[in-house]
C-alpha positions, 0 to 999 in steps of 0.5 A, a space after each residue: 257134411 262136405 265144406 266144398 258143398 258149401 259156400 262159405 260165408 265170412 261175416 261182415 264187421 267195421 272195415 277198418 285197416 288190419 296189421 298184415 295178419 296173413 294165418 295162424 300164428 306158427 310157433 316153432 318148437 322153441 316158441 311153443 316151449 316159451 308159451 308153455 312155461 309162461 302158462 305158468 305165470 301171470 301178472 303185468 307191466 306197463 311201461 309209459 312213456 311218450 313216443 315211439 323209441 322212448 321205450 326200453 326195447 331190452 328191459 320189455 323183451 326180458 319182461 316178456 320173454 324171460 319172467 313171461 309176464 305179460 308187458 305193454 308199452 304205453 306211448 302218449 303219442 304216435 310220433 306224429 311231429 317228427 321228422 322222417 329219415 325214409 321218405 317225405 310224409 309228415 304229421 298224421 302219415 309220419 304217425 301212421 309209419 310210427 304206429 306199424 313200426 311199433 307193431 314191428 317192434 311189438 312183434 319182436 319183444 313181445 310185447 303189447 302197445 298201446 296208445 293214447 289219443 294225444 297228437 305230437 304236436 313237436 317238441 315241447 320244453 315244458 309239461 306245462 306247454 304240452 298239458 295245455 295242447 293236449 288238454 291234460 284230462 283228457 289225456 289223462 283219462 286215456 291213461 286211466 283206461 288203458 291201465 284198468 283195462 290192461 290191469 298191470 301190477 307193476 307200472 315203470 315210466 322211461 322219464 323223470 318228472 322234470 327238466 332232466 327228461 330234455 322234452 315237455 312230452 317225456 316230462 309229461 308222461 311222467 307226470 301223467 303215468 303217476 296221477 294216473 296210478 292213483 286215479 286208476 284206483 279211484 271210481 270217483 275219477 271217469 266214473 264213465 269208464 266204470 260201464 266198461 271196466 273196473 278200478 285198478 289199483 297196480 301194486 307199485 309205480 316206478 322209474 327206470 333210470 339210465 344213463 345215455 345222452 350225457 345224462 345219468 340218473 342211476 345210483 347203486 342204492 336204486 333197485 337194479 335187475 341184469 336183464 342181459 340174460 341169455 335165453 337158450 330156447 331164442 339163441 339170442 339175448 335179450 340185448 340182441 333181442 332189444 336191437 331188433 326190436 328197436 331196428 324197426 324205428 326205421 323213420 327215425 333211423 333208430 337201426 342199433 347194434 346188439 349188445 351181449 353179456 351182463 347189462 343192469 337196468 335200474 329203478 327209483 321207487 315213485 308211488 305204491 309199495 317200495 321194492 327193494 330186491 325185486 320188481 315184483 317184491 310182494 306179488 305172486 305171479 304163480 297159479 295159486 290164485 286159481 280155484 283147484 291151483 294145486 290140480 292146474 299147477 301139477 299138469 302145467 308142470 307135467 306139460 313142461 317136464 314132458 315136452 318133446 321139441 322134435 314132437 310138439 303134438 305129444 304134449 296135445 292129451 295133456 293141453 286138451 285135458 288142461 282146457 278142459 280143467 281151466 274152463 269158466 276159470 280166468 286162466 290165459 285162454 288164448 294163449 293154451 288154444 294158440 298153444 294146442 293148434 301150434 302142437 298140432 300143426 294146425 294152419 288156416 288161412 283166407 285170402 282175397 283174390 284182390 287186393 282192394 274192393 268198394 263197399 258192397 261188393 262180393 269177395 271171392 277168397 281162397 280158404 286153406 287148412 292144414 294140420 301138420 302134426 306128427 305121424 303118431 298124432 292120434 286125434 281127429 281134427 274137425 273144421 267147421 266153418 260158424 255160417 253154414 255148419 259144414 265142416 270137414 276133417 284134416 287128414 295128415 299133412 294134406 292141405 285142402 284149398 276151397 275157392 269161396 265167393 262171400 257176400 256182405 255189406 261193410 259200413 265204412 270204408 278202411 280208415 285208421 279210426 283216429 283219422 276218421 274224424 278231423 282234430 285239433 292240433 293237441 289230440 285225435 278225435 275217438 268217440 268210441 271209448 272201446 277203440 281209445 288205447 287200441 294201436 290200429 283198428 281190429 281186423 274188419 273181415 274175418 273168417 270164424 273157425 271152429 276147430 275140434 281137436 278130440 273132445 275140445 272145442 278152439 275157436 279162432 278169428 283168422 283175417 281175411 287179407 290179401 297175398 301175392 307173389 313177388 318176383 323179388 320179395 317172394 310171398 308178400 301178404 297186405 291188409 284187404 282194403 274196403 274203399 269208396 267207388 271212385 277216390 279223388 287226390 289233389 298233388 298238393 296238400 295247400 296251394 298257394 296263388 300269387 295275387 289274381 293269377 290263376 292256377 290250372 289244379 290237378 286231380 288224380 281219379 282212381 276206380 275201385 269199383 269193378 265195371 265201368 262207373 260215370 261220375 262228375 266231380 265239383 269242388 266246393 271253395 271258400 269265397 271269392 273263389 272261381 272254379 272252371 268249368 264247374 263241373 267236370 265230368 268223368 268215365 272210368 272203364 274198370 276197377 283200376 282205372 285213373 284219370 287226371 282232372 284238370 280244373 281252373 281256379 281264381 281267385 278274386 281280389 280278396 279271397 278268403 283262405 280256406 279249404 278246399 273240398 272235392 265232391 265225387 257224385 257217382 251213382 247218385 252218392 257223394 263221396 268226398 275221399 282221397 287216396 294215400 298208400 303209404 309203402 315201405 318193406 318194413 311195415 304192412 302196406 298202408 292204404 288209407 282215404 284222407 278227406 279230399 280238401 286242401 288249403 288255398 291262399 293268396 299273397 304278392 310274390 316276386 321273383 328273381 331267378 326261377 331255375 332251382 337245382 335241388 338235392 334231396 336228403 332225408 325227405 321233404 316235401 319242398 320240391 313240389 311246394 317250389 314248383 307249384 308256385 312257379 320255380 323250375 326245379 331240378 332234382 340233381 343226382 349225387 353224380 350230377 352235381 359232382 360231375 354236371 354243370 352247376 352254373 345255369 342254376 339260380 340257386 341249389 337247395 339241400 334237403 333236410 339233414 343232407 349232411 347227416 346222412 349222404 355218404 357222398 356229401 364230402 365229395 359235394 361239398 367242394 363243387 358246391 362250394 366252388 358253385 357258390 364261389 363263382 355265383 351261385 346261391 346255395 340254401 342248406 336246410 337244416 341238419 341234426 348237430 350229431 353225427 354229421 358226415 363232415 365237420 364244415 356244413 358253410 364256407 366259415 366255421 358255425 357249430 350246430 345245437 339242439 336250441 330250438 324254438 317250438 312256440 311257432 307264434 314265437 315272436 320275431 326280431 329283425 337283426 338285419 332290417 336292410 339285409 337283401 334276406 328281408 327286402 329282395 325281391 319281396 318285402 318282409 313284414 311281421 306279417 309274414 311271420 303269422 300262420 306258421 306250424 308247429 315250431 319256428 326252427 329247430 338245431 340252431 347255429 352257434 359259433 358263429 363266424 363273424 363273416 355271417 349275418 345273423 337275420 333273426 332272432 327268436 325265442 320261446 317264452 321264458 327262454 333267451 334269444 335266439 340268433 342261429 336260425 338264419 344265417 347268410 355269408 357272401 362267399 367270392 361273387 355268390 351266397 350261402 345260406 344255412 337256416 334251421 327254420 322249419 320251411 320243410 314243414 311251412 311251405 306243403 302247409 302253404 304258409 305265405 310267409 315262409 314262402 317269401 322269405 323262402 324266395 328272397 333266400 334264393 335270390 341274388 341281385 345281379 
């Protein structure tokens, strides 16, 4: 029967967002050696810790790579309450960019990840502080179920239980991956899970020690291993291997240099059967446990010792008899299938012809297959597609290219399943317990292959996702996105009103839908709030087309805060999404449909100068939050502020950790200095204490610190009640300190030059005071400014306080 007279259909499954799978996996000939010799061996470890970068990148590469055991990676969270060193996404969209990146590094260490539904909420001094905004149990449970899924023989945790792990989330995984170990064990403890899995009991928990950042927790008695290991096949060692892992943590600018030669990890036993010579003392991770071990181990063996590298599909007689030999058994499956369609030369793939359709739409694909196995390759290789039956033979290294229409209907949009709902500050919100612990949805669409090699039958799953060619990047695959008809953006996520002054809001509209589609948009609003006009109608002619709406809003004398939300009605539906595409050349394309809401707020602001020149540094959200409540804001170049006219400027602002990574900040540093001498006002936010590009951030000497204040309801004091800070042009009161996120502040300020006034002071419950957080100097006939309050995160949250306090940094009587 002939494929090309069929049409090929793809069935339908959840649309959710996929890692960018573009085919087959193509192992070349030294990979496919290392998935020979780990059909050899089984066992696992998990490794838990808490965030993105917490994991040892080298000791799982050897893990991976070297004992060829199967090796995950645990993170609690999804790094969500960083900061972002690429570009100005924060919260859910930082914890996206961290998931992928992770993924990256995953894919280069070999490795498996995994994650719990915990949010990282930003830094916690305690455990005890972190417990209580995740809610322990139910984070402990996640834990629970990724260990008796994933099944591991040994567990390893990055930190100590105490205050020696520097953050109550590191702590905390510690603490967790322990209790964990023993409930895991026990049906009593989430007899729920026990639908879907069975108890496990993991043969030994410990801690890999170390010794970075000041802090040595080894000793010479530990239990230690030399992961610094060579691996001839890979022409790289596993610490060159653990450098390109951990280069993928680029929002965190993680890139690392790569180590060579001898390198010792060690570990401290916590619970289970203490090892003294070897992580894996006491287990075998041979075939022995097999039924027929003896006849299975002799062929693998055989598989090995005979295995051509300049001829892969020599070894396809005797994998095709393996198959055979392991069938019903629980041998690595997946593994011996990818292995005989990598030996012979087998490729599949299917593309969309676009990049994104909405929900019921036909997808037209381009299917191609390949089998690229040597000229001696005696065995016919069938492909059958599972809908229709058709099928067709692959002769040698002939590529066959089928263009297909394929029709079905997905049931949701694409949205990563841990923000389709809305959560609280501690945890996302998952009911399904199969998708808990998973690192992003599976893929939603997929083409089913049916591959007969001889006498064996392979099935394999393949994506369908979507390619071009780009003129710079070359071949560039993304993930197929199922999207709403129409998607409707605010450009900010909160908007804040100055007393009953009205706004003019903009929404941006996107068509997805192919042919022309007439809507209307309404905005439900909290009370006293007045939309005009209340309806606004819209026509987009085609798939891609977009259009700004523009709506007033006002508010009354007492307007409630609230939310904001926008209906789309198109077709006699409502929809209620926006837009995000998050794109970076280090992860696959993410596109995603957040609800269409934002904060809206009133306050009393006075200004006194309105012309603000801004410099950007790492990425912050700052510039948009100052224009929308009425700065005239000028994003200045590095050769615009070194060579321009600074003085028409009421004041400039830095970006945050502008002096950790601008090259050109020295050069800076005088004109900003001598604009500020002759009048100017100059706002530095925050930097990191290490490393900075220069040894003075201010006109006088202060040192930087990782003292921070976490606890955003933290108490303030007043240091300088009649500072300008506090009373020009805008009053503060302790209410203004109300409604903040996440954290107070952050790196604070220590020795510090007594020409500076300390404004605040602050703690975190138990801690001592804090003065570093504000401090302000005239210099010659202007002012300085460095804080370390976290306005970066206050001001595109629309906190009103910070943004008072926010303009009196920036104002100068004149």
């Amino acid at each position: 029967m002939n494929l090309r007279q069929y049409l090929f259909l793809i069935p339908f499954v959840l649309p959710f967002s996929l890692k960018a799978q573009s085919t087959v996996q193509q192992l070349n000939a030294a990979e496919i050696k290392q998935g020979l010799e780990a059909l050899n061996v089984t066992g696992s470890v998990l490794y838990i810790a808490a965030h993105p970068d917490d994991e040892n990148t080298r000791l799982l590469a050897y893990l991976a790579k070297e004992k060829k055991v199967r090796a995950g990676y645990l993170s609690l969270t999804r790094g969500d309450g960083g900061q972002n060193l690429i570009g100005n996404e924060q919260g859910e969209l930082l914890g996206l960019i961290r998931t992928q990146e992770l993924l990256a590094a995953r894919k280069t260490d070999g490795a498996e990840q995994f994650f719990t539904r915990a949010n990282d909420f930003g830094f916690s001094k305690t455990p005890e502080e972190s417990f209580k905004i995740w809610d322990k149990n139910k984070i402990l449970a996640d834990v629970v179920w990724v260990i008796r899924k994933f099944q591991p023989d040994v567990i390893i945790t990055r930190f100590p239980e105490d205050g020696r792990a520097g953050h109550g989330h590191h702590s905390g995984s510690a603490i967790l991956a322990r209790e964990a170990f023993v409930a895991a064990a026990d049906p009593k403890q989430f007899p729920d899970q026990l639908t879907y899995v069975k108890p496990w009991q993991a043969k030994r928990i410990v801690w890999n020690t170390y010794n970075f950042g000041g802090m040595n927790t080894t000793a010479d008695d530990q239990l230690k291993i030399d992961v610094g290991t060579y691996n001839v096949l890979l022409g790289k060692s596993y610490g060159e291997i653990a450098a390109d892992s951990r280069s993928n943590h680029k929002s965190q600018g993680f890139g690392s240099a790569k180590q060579r030669g001898s390198a010792l990890e060690y570990f401290s036993p916590i619970a289970g059967s203490k090892a003294k010579s070897d992580l894996f003392e006491g287990l075998d991770f041979t075939l022995n446990s097999y039924p027929g071990a003896k006849q299975i181990q002799q062929l693998v063996t055989d598989i090995n010792n005979e295995y051509q590298v300049s001829n892969p599909g020599a070894s396809v007689p005797k994998l095709l008899k393996l198959k055979e030999l392991v069938k019903g058994k629980a041998f690595k499956q997946d593994l011996l299938d990818q292995l005989i369609l990598a030996c012979s030369g087998v490729w599949l793939e299917v593309a969309a012809l676009n990049p994104a359709y909405t929900l019921n739409d036909s997808i037209p694909v381009k299917i191609q297959a390949i089998a690229r196995a040597g000229k001696d390759f005696s065995y016919p290789i069938l492909v059958t597609e599972e809908s229709s039956g058709a099928s067709v033979q692959l002769a040698p290294n002939q590529l066959v290219v089928l263009d297909r229409k394929i029709f079905g209907t997905a049931s949701r949009i694409t949205q990563p399943y841990w923000l389709e709902k809305k959560h609280g500050q501690g945890s996302y919100t998952v009911d399904d317990q199969s998708l808990i612990g998973l690192p992003e949805n599976e893929p939603f669409i997929n083409g089913i292959f049916h591959v007969k090699i001889g006498d064996q039958l392979i099935e394999k799953k393949v994506p369908v996702i979507y390619k071009f060619t780009d003129p710079v990047r070359g071949e560039v695959y993304q993930p197929l996105v199922i999207a709403p008809p129409v998607t409707a953006t605010f450009q900010e996520n909160a908007f804040l009103f100055n007393g009953q002054e009205s706004k003019m809001i903009t929404v941006a509209l996107k068509s997805f839908q192919e042919k022309e589609v007439n809507g209307s948009l309404t905005v439900q609003l909290p009370e006293g709030w007045k939309m005009t006009p209340q309806q606004l109608d819209f026509k987009l002619s085609k798939k891609g087309a977009q259009e700004m709406l523009t709506f007033k809003l006002s508010p009354a004398a007492h307007a409630k805060t609230g939310e904001m939300g926008l209906n789309v009605n198109v077709n006699g539906k409502t929809f209620h999404q926006g837009l995000r595409v998050l794109n970076y050349d280090h992860i696959p394309l993410q596109t995603l449909f957040p609800l269409a809401s934002a904060k809206i707020d009133q306050t009393d602001l006075k200004f006194a100068g309105k012309k603000i020149g801004y410099i950007a540094g790492a990425g912050d959200l700052i510039p948009e939050s100052l224009k929308q409540i009425g700065f005239e804001l000028t994003q200045l170049s590095e050769q615009q502020v070194l060579n321009g006219d600074l003085a028409h400027f009421d004041a400039i602002v830095t970006g945050v950790r502008l002096y950790n990574i601008n090259a050109q900040i020295n050069a800076m540093q005088p004109k900003l200095m001598k604009y500020v001498e002759n009048g100017g006002v100059l706002l530095v936010q925050y930097n990191v204490n290490s490393p900075l590009k220069l040894d003075h951030i201010g006109p006088y000497p202060f040192r930087l610190t990782t003292e921070r204040v976490t606890e955003e309801d933290a108490a303030v004091h007043v240091l300088a009640p009649n500072h300008p800070a506090l009373n020009y042009p805008n009053k503060i009161s302790q209410q203004d300190f109300e409604g903040w996120v996440q954290e107070r502040g952050l790196y604070f300020a220590v020795d510090v030059d007594a020409k500076y006034i300390p404004i605040l002071g602050m703690h975190d419950t138990g801690d001592t005071e804090k003065s570093g957080s504000l401090l302000v100097a005239d210099y010659g006939k202007g002012k300085f400014v460095y804080t370390s309050l976290s306005f970066f995160r206050q001001l595109p949250a629309g906190v009103p306080g910070a943004y008072r306090l926010f303009i009196n940094l920036l104002s100068k009587k004149k």
